[in-house]
VEXMI-195198 format. One record per residue: chain; residue in three letters; z, y negated, x negated of N, C-alpha, C in turn. Coordinates in pm, whole numbers. Layout:
<sites>
SITE; mol; type; n_pz; n_py; n_px; ca_pz; ca_py; ca_px; c_pz; c_py; c_px
SITE; A; ALA; Z; Y; X; Z; Y; X; Z; Y; X $
...
</sites>
This chain:
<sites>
SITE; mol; type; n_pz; n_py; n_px; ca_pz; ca_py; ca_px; c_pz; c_py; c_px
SITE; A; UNK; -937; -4809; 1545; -939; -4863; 1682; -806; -4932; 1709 $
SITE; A; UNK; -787; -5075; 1790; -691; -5113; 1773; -680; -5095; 1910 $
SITE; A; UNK; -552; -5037; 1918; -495; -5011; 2100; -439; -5107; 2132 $
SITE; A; UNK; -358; -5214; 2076; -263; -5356; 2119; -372; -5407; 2150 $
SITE; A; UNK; -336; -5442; 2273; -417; -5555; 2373; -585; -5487; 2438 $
SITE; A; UNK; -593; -5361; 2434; -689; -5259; 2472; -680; -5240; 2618 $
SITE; A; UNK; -813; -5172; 2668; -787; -5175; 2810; -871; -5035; 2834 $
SITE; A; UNK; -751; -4989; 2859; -824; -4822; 2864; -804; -4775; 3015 $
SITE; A; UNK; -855; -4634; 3037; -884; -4550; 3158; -819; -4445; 3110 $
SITE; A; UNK; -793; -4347; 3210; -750; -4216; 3155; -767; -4144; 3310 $
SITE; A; UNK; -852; -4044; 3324; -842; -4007; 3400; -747; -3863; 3408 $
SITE; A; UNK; -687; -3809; 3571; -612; -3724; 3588; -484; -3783; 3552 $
SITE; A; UNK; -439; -3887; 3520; -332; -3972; 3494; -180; -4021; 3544 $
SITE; A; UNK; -197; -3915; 3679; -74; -3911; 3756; 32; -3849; 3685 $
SITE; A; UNK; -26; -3718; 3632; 110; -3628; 3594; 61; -3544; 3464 $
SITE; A; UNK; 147; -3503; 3398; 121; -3387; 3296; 84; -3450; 3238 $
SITE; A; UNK; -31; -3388; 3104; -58; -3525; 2981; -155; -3638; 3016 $
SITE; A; UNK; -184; -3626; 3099; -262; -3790; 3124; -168; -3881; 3165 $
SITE; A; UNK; -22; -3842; 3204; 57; -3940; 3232; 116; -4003; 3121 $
SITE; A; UNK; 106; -3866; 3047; 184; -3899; 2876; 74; -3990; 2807 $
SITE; A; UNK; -12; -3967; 2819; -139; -4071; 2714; -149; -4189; 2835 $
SITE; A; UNK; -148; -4195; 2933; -130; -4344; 2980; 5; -4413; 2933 $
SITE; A; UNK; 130; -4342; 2949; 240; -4421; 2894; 269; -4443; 2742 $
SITE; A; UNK; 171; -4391; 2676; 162; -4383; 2465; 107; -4499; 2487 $
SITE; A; UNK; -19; -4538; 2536; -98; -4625; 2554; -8; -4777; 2587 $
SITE; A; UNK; 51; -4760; 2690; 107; -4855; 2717; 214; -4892; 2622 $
SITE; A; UNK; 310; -4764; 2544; 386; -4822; 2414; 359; -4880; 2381 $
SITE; A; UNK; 182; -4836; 2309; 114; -4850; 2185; 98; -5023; 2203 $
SITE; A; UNK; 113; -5110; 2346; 54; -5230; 2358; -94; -5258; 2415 $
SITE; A; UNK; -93; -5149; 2531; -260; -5219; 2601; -251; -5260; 2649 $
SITE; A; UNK; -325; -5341; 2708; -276; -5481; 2833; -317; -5386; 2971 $
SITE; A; UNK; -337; -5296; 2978; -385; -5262; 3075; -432; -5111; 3107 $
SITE; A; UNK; -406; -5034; 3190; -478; -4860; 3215; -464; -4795; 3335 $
SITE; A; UNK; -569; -4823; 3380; -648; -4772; 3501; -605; -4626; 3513 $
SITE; A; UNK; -524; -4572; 3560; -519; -4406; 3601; -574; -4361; 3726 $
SITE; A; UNK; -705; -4293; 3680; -857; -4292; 3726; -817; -4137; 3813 $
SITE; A; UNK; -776; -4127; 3954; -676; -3999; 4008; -781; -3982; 4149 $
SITE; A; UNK; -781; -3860; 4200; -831; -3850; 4334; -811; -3932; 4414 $
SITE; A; UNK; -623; -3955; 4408; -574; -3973; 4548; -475; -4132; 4496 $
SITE; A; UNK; -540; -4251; 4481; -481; -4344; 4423; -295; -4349; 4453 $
SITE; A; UNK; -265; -4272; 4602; -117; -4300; 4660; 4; -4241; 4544 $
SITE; A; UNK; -96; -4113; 4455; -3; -4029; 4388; 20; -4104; 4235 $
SITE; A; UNK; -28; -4193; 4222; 33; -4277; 4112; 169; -4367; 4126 $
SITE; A; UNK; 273; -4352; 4083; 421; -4340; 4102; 475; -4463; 3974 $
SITE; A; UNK; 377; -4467; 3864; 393; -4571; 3807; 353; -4689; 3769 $
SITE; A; UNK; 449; -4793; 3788; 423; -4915; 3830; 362; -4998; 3673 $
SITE; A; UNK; 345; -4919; 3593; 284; -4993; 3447; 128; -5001; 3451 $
SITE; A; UNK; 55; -4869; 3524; -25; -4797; 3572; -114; -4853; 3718 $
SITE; A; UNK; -231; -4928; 3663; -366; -5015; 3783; -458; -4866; 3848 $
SITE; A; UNK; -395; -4845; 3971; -458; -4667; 4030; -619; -4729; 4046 $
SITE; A; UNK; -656; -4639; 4000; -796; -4619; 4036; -846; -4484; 4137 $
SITE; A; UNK; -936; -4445; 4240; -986; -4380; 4296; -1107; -4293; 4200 $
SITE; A; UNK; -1082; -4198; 4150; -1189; -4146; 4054; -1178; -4012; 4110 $
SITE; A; UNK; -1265; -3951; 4142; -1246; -3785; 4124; -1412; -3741; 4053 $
SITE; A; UNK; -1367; -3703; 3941; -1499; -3700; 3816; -1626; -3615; 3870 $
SITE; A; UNK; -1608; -3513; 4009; -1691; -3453; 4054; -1802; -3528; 4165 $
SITE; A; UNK; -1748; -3654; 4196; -1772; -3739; 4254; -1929; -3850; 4222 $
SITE; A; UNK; -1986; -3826; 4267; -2103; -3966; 4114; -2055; -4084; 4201 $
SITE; A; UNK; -2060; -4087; 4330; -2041; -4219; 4360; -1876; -4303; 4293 $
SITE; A; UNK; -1791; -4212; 4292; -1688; -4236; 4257; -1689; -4284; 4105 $
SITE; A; UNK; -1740; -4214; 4039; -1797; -4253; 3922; -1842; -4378; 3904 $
SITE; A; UNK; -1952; -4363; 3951; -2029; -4530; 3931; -1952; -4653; 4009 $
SITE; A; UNK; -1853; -4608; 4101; -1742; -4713; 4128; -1679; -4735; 4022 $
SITE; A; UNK; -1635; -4654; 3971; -1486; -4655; 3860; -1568; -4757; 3765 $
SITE; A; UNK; -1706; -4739; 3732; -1743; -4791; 3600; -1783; -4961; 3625 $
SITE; A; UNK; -1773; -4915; 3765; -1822; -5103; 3822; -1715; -5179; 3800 $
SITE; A; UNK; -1554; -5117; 3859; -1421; -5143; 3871; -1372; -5156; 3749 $
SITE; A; UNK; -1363; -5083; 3665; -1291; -5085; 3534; -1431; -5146; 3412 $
SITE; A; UNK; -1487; -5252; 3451; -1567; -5278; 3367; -1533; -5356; 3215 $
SITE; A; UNK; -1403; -5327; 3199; -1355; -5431; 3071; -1271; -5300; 3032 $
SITE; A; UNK; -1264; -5152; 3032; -1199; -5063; 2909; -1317; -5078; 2841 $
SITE; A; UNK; -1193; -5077; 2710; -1252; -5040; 2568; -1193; -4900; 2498 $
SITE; A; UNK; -1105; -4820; 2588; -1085; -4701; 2561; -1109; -4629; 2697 $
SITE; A; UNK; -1149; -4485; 2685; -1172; -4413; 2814; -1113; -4228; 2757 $
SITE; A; UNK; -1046; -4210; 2861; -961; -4122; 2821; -1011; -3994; 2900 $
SITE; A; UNK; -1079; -3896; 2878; -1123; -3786; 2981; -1062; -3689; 2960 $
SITE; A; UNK; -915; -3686; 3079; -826; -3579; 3092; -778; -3487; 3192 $
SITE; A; UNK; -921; -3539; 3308; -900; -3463; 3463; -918; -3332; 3412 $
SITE; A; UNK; -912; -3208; 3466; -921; -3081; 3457; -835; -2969; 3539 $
SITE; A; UNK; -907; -2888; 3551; -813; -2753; 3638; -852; -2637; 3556 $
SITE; A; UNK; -771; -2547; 3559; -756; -2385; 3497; -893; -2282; 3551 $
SITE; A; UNK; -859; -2286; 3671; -1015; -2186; 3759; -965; -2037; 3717 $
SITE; A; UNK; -833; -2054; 3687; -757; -1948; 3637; -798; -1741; 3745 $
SITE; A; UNK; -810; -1843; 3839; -824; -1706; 3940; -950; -1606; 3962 $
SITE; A; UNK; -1035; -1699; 3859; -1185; -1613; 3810; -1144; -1506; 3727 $
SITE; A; UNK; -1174; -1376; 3708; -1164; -1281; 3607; -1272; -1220; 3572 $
SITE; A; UNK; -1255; -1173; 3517; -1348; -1146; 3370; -1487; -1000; 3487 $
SITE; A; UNK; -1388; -937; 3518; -1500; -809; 3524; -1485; -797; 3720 $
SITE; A; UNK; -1409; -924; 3777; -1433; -862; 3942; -1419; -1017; 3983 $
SITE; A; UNK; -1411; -992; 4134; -1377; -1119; 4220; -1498; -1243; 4205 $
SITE; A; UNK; -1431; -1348; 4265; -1535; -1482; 4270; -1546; -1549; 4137 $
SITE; A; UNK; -1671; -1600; 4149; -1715; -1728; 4029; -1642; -1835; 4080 $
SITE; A; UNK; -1573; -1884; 4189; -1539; -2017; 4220; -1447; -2065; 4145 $
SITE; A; UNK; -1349; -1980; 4134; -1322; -2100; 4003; -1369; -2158; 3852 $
SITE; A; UNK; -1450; -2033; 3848; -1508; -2038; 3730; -1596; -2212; 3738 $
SITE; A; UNK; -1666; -2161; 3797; -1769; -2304; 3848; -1702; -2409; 3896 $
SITE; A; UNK; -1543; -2411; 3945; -1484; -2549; 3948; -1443; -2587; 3829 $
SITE; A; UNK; -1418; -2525; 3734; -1358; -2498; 3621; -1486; -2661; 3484 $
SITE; A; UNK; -1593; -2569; 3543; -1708; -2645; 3484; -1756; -2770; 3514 $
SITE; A; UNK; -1748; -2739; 3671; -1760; -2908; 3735; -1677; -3018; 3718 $
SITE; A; UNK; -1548; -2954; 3704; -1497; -3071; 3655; -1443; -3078; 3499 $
SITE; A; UNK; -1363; -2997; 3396; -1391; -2979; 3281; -1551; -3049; 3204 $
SITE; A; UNK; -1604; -2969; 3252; -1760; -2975; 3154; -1863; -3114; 3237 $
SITE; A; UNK; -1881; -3091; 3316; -1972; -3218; 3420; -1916; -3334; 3456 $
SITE; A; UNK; -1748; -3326; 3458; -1676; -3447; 3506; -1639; -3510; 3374 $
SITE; A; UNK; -1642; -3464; 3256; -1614; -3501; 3146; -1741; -3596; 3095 $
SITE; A; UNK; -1901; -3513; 3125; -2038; -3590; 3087; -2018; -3701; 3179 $
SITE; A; UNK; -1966; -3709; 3365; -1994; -3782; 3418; -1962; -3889; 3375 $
SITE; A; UNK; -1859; -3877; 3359; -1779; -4034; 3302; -1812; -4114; 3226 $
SITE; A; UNK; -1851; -4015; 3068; -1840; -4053; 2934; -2001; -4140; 2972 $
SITE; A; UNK; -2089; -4053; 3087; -2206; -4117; 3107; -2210; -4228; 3167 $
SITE; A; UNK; -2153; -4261; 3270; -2109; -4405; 3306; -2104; -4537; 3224 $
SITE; A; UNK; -1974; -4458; 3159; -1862; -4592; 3075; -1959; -4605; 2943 $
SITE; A; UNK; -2066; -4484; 2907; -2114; -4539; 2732; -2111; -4691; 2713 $
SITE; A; UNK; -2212; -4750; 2841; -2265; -4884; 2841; -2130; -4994; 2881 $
SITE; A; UNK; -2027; -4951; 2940; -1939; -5022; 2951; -1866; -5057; 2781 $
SITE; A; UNK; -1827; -4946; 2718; -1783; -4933; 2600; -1877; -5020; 2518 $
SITE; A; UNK; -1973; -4987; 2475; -2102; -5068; 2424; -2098; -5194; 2440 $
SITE; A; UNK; -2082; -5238; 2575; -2092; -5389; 2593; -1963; -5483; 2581 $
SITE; A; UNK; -1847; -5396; 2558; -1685; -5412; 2506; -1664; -5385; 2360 $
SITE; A; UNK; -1801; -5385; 2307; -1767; -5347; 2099; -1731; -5261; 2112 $
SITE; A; UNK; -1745; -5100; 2154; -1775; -4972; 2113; -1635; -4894; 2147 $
SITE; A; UNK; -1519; -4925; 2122; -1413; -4900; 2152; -1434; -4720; 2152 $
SITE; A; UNK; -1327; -4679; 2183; -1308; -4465; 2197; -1358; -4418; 2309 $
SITE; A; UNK; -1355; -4289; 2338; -1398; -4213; 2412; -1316; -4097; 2345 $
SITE; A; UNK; -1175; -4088; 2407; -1131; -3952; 2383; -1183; -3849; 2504 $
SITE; A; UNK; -1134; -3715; 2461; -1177; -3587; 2577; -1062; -3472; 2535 $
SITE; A; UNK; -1008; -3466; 2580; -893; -3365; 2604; -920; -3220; 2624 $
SITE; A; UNK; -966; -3172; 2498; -975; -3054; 2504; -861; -2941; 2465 $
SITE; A; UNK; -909; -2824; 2438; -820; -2728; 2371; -860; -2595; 2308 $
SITE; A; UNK; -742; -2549; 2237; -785; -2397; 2130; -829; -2309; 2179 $
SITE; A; UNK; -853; -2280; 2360; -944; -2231; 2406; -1054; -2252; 2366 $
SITE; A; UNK; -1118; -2336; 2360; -1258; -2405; 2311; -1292; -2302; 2215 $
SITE; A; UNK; -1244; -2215; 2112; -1290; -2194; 1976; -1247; -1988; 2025 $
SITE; A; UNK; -1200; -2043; 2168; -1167; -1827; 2098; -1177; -1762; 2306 $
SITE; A; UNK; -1221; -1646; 2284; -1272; -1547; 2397; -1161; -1546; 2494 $
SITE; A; UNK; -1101; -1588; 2582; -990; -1551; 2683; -1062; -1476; 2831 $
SITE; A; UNK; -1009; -1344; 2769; -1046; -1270; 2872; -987; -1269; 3011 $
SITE; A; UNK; -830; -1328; 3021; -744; -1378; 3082; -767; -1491; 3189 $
SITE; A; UNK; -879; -1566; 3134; -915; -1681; 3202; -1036; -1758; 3166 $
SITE; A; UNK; -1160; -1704; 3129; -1322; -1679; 3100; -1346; -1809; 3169 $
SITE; A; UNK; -1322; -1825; 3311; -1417; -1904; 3310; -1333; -2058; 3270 $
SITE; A; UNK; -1208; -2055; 3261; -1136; -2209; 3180; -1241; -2234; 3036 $
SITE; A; UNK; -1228; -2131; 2950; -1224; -2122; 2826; -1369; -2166; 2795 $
SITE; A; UNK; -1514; -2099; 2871; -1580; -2101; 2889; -1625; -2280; 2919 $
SITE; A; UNK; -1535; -2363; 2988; -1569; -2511; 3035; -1531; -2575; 2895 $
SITE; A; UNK; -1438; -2539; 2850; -1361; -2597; 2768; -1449; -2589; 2633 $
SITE; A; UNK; -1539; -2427; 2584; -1602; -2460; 2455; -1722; -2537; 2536 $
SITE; A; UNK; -1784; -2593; 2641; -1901; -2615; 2697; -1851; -2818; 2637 $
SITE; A; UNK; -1747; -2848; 2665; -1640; -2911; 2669; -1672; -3021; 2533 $
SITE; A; UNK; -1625; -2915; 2458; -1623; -2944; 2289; -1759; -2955; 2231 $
SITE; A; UNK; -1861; -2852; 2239; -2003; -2901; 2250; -2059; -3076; 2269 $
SITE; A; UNK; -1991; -3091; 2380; -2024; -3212; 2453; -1982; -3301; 2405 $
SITE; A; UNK; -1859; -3310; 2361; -1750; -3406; 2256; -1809; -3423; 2131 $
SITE; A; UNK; -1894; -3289; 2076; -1970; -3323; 1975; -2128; -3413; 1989 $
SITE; A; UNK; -2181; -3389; 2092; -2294; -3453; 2094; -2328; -3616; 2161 $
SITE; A; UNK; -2156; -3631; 2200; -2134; -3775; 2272; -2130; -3860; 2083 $
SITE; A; UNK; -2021; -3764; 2030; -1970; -3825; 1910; -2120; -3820; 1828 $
SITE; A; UNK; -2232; -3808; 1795; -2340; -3825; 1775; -2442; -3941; 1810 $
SITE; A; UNK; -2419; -3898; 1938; -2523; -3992; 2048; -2462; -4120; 2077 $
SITE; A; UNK; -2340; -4153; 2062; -2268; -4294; 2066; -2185; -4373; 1932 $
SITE; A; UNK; -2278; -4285; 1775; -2246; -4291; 1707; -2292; -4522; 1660 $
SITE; A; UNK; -2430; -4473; 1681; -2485; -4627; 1665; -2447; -4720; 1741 $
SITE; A; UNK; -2359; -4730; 1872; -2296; -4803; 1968; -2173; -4868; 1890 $
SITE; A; UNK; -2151; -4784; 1793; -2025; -4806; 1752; -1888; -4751; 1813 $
SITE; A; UNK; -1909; -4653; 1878; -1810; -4573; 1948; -1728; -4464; 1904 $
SITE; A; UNK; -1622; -4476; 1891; -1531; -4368; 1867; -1508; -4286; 1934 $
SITE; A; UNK; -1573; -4174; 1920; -1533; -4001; 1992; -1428; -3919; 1914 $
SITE; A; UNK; -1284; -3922; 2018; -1228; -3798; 1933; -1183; -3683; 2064 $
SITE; A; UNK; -1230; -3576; 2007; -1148; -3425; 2008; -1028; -3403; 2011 $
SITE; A; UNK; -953; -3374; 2114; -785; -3331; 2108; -809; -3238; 2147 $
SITE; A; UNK; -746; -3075; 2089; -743; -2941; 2118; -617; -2938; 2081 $
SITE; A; UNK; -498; -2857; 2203; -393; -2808; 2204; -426; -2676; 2221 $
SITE; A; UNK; -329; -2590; 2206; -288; -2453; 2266; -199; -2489; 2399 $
SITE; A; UNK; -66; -2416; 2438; -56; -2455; 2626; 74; -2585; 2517 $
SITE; A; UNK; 32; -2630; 2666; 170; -2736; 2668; 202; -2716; 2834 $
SITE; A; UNK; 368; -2805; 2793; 442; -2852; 2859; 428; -2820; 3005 $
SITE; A; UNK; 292; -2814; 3090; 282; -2916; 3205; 241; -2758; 3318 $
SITE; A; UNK; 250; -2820; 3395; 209; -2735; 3558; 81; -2637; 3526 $
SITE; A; UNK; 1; -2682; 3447; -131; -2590; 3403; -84; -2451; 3323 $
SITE; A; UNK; 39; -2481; 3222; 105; -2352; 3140; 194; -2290; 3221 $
SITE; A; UNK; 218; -2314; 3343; 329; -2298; 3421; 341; -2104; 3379 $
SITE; A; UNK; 229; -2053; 3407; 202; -1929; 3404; 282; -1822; 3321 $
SITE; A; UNK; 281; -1903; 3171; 344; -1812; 3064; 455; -1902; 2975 $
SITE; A; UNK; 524; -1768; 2916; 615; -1844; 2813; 614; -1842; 2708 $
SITE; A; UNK; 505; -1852; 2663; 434; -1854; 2546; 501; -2002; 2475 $
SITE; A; UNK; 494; -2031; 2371; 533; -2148; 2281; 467; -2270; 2329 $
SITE; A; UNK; 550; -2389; 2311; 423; -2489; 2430; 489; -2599; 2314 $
SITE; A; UNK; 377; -2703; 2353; 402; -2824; 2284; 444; -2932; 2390 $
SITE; A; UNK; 487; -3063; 2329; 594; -3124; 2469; 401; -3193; 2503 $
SITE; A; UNK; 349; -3261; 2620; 239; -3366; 2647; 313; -3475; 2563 $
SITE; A; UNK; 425; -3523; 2565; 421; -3643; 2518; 421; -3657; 2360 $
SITE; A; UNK; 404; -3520; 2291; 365; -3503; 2105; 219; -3510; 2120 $
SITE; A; UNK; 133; -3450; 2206; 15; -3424; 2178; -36; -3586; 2243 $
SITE; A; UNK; -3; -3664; 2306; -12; -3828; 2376; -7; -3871; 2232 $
SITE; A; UNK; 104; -3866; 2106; 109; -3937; 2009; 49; -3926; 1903 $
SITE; A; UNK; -1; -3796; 1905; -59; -3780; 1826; -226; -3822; 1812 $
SITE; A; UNK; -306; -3803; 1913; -356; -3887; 1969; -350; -4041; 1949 $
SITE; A; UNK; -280; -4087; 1970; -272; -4235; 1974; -301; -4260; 1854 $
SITE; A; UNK; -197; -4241; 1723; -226; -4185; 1594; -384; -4180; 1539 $
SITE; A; UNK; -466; -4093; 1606; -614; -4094; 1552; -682; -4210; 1587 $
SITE; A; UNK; -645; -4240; 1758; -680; -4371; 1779; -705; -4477; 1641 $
SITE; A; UNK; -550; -4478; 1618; -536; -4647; 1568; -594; -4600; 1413 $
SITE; A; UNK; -589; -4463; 1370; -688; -4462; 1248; -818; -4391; 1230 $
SITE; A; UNK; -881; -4432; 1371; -984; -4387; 1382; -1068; -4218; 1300 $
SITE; A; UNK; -932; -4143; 1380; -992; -3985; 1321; -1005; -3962; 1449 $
SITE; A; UNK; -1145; -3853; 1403; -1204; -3770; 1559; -1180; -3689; 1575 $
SITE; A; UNK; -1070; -3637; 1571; -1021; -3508; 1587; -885; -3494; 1541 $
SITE; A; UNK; -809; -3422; 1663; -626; -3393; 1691; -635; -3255; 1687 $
SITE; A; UNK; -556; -3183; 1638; -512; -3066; 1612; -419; -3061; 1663 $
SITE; A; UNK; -328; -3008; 1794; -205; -3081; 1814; -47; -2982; 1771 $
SITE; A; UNK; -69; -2868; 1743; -17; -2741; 1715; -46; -2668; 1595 $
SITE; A; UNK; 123; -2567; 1570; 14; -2498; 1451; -93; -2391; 1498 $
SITE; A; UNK; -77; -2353; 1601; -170; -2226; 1654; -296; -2281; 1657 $
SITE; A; UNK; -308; -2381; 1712; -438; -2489; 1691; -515; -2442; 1563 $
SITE; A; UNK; -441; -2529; 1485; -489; -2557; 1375; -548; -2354; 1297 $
SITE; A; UNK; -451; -2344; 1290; -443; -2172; 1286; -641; -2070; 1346 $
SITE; A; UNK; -614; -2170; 1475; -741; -2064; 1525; -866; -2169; 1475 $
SITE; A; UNK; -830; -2295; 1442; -955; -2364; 1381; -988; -2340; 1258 $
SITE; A; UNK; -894; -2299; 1166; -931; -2246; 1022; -983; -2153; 1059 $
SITE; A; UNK; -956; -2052; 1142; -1034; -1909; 1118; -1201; -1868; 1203 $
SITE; A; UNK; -1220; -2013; 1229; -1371; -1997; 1280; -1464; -2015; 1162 $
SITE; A; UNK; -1418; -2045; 1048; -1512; -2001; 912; -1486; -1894; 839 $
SITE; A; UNK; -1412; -1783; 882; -1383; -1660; 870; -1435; -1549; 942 $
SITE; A; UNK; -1495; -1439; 834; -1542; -1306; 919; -1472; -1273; 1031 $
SITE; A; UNK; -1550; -1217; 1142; -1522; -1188; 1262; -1365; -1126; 1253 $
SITE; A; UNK; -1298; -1012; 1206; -1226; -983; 1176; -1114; -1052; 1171 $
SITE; A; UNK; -1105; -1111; 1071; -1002; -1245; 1054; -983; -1317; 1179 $
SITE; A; UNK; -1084; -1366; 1222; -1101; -1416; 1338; -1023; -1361; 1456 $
SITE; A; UNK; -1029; -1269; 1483; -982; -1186; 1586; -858; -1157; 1560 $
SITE; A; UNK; -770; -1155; 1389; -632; -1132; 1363; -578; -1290; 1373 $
SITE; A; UNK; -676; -1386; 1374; -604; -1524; 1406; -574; -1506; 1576 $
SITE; A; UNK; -625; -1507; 1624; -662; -1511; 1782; -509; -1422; 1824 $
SITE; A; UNK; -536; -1259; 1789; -432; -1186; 1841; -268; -1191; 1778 $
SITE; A; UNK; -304; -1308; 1688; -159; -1283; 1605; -21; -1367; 1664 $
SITE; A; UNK; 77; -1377; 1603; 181; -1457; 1653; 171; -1600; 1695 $
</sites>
């Protein structure tokens, strides 16, 4: 995929890593990237064409796809934690915001823009996932829960938009950098390594970012007996 002179979207694009993959993007040479945000006022950079998107939205949606009708990359990186759902008490609400926008705001989009992409020569469709996706967080069920719903979906776009000529890739981190890890101090990766790395698959068309070693770590051990599995998960 060639990103010089590309015209991509990225939604959630104000801050944290959608700010970092809008400004890789713009390194990389796109003429152009829509940062697809609730609240167009909170976009702060001037490289950056604000768009009004909130992915839970359809009308908003089918605006964005009317508005941004010339990306040839689309970047799906809105998301929230829903962190305050737990496992065995309290409310589903975050759980279920967690999904609506993670899991439904991720289909909404990718459902929109297919035909935009398509009618622009096929161009990417990244989705910003993570190593949640692959392992049980009892800590935060219903994130983890959007996120493998997430990756599912990343797989069956990357299928279903295979004959379009469309590039689907998979980015799974463990925490980074940003306001979402705020929580713990666990080992983090910077947004703007996991933005390049990314970009990286872009321009050589691989579907899939690993962005960490823990990543990578809990993705080897999903072809491993349960066991193993569970000493990847709980280990260092």
């Amino acid at each position: 995929m060639e990103i010089k002179g590309s015209i991509a979207l990225v939604t959630g694009a104000n801050r944290g890593i959608g700010h970092a993959f809008a400004r890789a993007l713009i390194e990389r040479g796109a003429a152009k990237v829509y940062a697809g945000v609730r609240d167009p006022s909170s976009v702060s950079d001037a490289d950056l064409s604000a768009l009004r998107l909130d992915v839970t939205q359809p009308e908003d949606v089918a605006a964005a796809a009317e508005t941004a009708g010339d990306v040839t990359i689309v970047v799906n990186n809105a998301g929230v934690a829903g962190f305050e759902t737990e496992l065995l008490t309290g409310s589903f609400d975050g759980a279920r915001e967690a999904m609506e926008v993670n899991y439904f705001g991720t289909w909404a989009v990718s459902r929109a823009f297919a035909p935009v992409l398509a009618r622009n020569g096929g161009g990417a469709l990244v989705n910003m996932l993570s190593a949640a996706s692959w392992i049980p967080r009892p800590e935060y069920p219903g994130y983890a829960a959007s996120k493998a719903a997430q990756w599912s979906l990343t797989g069956a776009l990357r299928e279903g938009l295979r004959e379009q000529g469309t590039l689907v890739i998979g980015v799974h981190a463990g925490f980074v950098e940003t306001d979402l890890s705020s929580f713990t101090d666990a080992p983090k990766i910077s947004a703007a390594d996991v933005a390049e790395q990314t970009m990286d698959a872009l321009a050589n068309d691989r579907v899939e970012v690993l962005a960490d070693e823990r990543t990578k770590q809990i993705k080897h051990a999903l072809a491993q007996p349960l066991q193993q599995r569970e000493e990847a998960r709980t280990g260092p």
